[in-house]
C-alpha positions as CSV (number, residue, x, y, z in Angstrom):
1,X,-30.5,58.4,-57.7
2,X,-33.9,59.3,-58.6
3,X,-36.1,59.4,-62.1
4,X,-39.3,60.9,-62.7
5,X,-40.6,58.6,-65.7
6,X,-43.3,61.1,-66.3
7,X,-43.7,64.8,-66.3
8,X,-45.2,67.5,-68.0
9,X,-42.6,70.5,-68.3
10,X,-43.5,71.7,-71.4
11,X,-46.7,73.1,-69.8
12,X,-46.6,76.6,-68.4
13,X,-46.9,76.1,-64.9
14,X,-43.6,74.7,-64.8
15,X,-42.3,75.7,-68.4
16,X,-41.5,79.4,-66.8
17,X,-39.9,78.2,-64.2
18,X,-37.6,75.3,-65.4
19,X,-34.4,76.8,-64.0
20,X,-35.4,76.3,-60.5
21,X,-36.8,73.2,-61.1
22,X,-33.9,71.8,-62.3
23,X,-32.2,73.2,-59.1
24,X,-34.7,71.4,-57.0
25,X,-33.9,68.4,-58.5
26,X,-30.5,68.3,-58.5
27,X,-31.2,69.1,-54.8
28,X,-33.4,66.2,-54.2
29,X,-30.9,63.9,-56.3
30,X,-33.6,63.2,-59.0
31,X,-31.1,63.2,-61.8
32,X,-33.4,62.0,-65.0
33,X,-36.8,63.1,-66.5
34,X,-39.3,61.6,-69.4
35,X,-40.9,64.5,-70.8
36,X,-44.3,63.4,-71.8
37,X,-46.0,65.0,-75.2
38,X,-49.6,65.0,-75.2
39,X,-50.6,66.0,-78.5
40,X,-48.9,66.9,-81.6
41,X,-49.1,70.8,-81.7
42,X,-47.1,70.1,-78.1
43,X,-44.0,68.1,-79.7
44,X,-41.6,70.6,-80.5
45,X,-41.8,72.3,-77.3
46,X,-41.1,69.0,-75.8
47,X,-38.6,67.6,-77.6
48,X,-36.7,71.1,-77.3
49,X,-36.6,70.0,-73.5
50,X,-34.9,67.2,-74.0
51,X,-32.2,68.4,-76.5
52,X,-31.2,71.2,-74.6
53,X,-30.8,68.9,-71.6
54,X,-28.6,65.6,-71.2
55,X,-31.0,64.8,-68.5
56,X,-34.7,65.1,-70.0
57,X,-36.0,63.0,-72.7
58,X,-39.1,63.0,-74.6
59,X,-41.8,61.0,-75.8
60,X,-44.2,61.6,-79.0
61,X,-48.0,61.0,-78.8
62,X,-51.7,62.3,-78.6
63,X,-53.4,62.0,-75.4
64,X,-56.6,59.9,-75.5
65,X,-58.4,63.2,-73.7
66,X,-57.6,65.7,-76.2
67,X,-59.9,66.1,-78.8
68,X,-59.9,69.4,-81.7
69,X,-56.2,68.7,-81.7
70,X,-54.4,67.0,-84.8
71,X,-55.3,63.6,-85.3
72,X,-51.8,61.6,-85.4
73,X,-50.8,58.9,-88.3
74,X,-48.6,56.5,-88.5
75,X,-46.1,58.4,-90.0
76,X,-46.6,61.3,-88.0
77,X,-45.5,59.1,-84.9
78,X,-42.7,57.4,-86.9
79,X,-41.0,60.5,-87.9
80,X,-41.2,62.2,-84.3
81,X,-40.2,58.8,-83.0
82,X,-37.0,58.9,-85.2
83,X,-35.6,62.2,-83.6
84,X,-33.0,62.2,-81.6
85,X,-34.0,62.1,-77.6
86,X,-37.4,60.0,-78.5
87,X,-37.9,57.5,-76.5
88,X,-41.4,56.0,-76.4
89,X,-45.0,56.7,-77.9
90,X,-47.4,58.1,-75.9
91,X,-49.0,58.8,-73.7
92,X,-52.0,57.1,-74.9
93,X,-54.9,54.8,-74.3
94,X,-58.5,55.0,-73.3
95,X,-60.1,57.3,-71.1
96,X,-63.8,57.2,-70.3
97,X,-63.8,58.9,-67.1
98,X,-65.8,62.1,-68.7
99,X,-68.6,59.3,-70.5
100,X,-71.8,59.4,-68.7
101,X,-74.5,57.7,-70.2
102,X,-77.2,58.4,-67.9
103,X,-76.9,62.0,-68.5
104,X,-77.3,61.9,-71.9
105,X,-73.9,62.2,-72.0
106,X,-71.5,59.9,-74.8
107,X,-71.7,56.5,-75.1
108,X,-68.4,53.7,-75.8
109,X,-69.3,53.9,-78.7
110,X,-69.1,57.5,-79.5
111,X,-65.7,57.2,-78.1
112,X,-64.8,55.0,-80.7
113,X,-62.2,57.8,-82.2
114,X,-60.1,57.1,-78.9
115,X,-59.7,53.4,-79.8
116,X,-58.8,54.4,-83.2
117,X,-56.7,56.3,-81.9
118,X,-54.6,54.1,-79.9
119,X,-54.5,51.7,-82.1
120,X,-52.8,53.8,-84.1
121,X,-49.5,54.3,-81.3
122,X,-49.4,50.7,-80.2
123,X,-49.0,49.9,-84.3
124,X,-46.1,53.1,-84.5
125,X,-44.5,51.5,-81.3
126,X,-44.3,47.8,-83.0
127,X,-42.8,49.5,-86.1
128,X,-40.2,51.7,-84.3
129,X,-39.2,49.3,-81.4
130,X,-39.9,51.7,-79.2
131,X,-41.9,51.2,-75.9
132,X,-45.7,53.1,-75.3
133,X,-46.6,55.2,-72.2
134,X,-50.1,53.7,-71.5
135,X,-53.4,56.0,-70.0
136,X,-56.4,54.4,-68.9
137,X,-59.1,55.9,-66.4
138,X,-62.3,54.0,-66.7
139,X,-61.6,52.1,-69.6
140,X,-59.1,49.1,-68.2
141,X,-61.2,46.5,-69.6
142,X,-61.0,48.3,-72.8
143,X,-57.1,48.9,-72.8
144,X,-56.3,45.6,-71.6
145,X,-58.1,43.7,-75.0
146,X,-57.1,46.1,-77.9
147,X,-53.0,45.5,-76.6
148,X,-53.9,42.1,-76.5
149,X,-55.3,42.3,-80.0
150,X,-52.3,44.2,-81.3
151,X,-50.3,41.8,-80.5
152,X,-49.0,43.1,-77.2
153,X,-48.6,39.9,-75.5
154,X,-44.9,40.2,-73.9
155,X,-43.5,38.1,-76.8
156,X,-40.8,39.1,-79.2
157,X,-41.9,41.8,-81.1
158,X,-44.2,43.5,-78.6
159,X,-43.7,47.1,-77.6
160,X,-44.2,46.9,-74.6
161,X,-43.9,49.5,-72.0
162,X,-45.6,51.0,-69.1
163,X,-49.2,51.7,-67.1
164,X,-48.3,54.7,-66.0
165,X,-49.7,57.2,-62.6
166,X,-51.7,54.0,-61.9
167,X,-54.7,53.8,-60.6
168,X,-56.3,50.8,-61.4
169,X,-57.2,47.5,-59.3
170,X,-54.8,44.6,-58.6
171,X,-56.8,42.9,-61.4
172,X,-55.8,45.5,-63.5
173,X,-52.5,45.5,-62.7
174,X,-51.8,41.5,-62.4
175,X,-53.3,42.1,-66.4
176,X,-50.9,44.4,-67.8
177,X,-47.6,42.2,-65.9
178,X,-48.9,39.4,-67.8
179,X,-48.5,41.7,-70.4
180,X,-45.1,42.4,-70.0
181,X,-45.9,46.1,-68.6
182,X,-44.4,48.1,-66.0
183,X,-46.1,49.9,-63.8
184,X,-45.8,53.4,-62.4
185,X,-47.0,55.1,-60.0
186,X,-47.3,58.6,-59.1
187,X,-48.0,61.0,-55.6
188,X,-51.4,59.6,-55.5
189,X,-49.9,56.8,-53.7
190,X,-49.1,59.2,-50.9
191,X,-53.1,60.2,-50.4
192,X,-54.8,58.7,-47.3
193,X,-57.8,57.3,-49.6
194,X,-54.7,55.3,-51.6
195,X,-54.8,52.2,-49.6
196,X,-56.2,49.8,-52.4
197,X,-53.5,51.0,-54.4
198,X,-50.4,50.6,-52.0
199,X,-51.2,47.1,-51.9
200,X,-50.7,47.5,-55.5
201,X,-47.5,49.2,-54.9
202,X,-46.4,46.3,-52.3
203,X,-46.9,43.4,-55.0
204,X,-45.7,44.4,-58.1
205,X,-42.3,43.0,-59.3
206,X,-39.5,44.8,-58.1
207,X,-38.4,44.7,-61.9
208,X,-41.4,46.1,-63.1
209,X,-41.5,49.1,-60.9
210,X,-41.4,53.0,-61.8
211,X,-42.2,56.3,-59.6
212,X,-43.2,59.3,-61.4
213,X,-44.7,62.8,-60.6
214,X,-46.9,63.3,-63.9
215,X,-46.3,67.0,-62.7
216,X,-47.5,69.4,-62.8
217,X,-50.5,67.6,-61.7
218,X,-50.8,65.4,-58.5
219,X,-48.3,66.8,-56.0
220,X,-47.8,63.9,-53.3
221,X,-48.5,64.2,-49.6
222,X,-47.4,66.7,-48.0
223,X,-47.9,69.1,-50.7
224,X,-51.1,68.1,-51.9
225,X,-52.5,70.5,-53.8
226,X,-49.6,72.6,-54.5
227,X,-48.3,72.6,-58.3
228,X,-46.3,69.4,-58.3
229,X,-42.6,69.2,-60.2
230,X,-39.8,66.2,-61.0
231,X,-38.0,66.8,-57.2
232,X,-41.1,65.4,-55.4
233,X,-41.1,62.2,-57.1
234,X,-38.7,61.2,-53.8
235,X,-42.1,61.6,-51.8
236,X,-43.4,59.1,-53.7
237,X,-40.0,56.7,-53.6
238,X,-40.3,57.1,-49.7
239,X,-44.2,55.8,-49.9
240,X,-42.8,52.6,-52.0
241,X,-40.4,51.9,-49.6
242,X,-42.7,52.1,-46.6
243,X,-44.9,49.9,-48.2
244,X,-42.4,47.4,-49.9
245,X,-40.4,47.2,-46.3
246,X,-36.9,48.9,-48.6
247,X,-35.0,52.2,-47.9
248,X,-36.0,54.4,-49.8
249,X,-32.1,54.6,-51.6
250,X,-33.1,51.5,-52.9
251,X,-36.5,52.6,-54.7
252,X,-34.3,55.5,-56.3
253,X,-31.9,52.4,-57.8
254,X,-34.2,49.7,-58.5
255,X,-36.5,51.9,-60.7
256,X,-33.3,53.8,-62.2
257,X,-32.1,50.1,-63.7
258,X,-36.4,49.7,-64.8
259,X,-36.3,53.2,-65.9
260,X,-33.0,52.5,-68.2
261,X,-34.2,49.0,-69.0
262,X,-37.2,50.1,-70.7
263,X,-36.6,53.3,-72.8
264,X,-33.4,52.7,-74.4
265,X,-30.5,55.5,-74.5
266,X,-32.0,57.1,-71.0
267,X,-28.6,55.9,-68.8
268,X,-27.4,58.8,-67.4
């Protein structure tokens, strides 16, 4: 019914405890998870997820945040990409969020490594076919012109793929649709301060649409501040249907079909 397009369960907070989280999931009828590799150290941990599940799959990728981690290649992306279970590059992009200029802090172009960087993924995802998980916090602008020069353009031959726990304005988001994106979004949606971003959630193409938990990070209203998992990513269905007017069974199927329309081999 459900799928969490993005998760973290190779981290230890819910690594250790992946039995009962599959129980609460099977409870909450979230039958599918993307488990999402942040750097390259990280891989084998989470592509073990996903073989010794028929449920989980996995992505390959460096996360534009970690730095004194290895830096990936091409081929390093391509030959994780080729496993069995791989189904998209990422996550990567741009994050500036930690830049602060006024403090003496790095400039853009200090962060020119991140660019690099991503660069890098959007060129393994043209070569494998395969779609990328995009991050961007403070950097839309940024993300938005080095797909665009890439190539990404929503034509034959693009990647493609998704803007994932978004964030961003409805700028951002009408930019990346143009693109041929989806977007996701995650339990933030559920937080009072959210209400830019629901009116996001309310205009965005039904078949463009994905819910995710990016646990363990984020838990959605009413857990708020609790470590989050892949069964409470029907909190955030329920938010999408209050604010698209649809029960909430609906959310669960609509971004299924996206879900299984974008990262080939996920149908469950």
């Amino acid at each position: 019914m459900f799928v969490d397009s993005h998760c973290h369960l190779s981290f230890p907070e819910l690594s250790s405890r992946l039995d009962d989280i599959r129980a609460a999931m099977a409870q909450a009828r979230v039958d599918r998870a993307l488990c999402i590799c942040t750097t390259l150290e990280e891989f084998e941990a989470v592509h073990a997820l996903a073989l010794a599940h028929d449920n989980f799959w996995a992505s390959v990728g460096v996360h534009p945040d970690n730095e004194g981690v290895a830096e990936p290649s091409l081929d390093d992306l391509l030959r994780r990409a080729a496993l069995p279970k791989v189904v998209a590059i990422g996550e990567t992009g741009l994050d500036y969020y930690q830049m602060d200029e006024r403090k003496g802090g790095r400039t853009v172009a200090d962060l020119e490594w991140q660019r690099e960087r991503f660069r890098t993924h959007i060129r393994a995802a043209r070569q494998c076919g395969k779609p990328l998980i995009i991050h961007t916090r403070a950097a839309s602008a940024d993300t938005i012109a080095i797909l665009k020069e890439e190539g990404e353009d929503g034509s034959a031959g693009s990647a493609g793929g998704v803007f994932h726990c978004f964030t961003e304005t409805a700028e951002v988001a009408r930019a990346a649709l143009e693109l041929g994106f989806y977007i996701s979004f995650s339990g933030i949606l559920t937080f009072r301060n959210a209400a830019d971003l629901r009116e996001v959630a309310a205009f965005v193409p039904e078949d463009r649409l994905l819910i995710e938990t990016d646990s363990p990070y984020l838990a959605p209203v009413p857990f708020r501040g609790k470590t989050n998992d892949p069964s409470l990513v029907v909190h955030v269905a329920r938010q999408v249907a209050e604010v698209r007017g649809m029960a909430v069974e609906a959310v669960g199927e609509v971004t299924s079909r996206n879900f299984e329309r974008l990262f080939a081999g996920v149908k469950g």
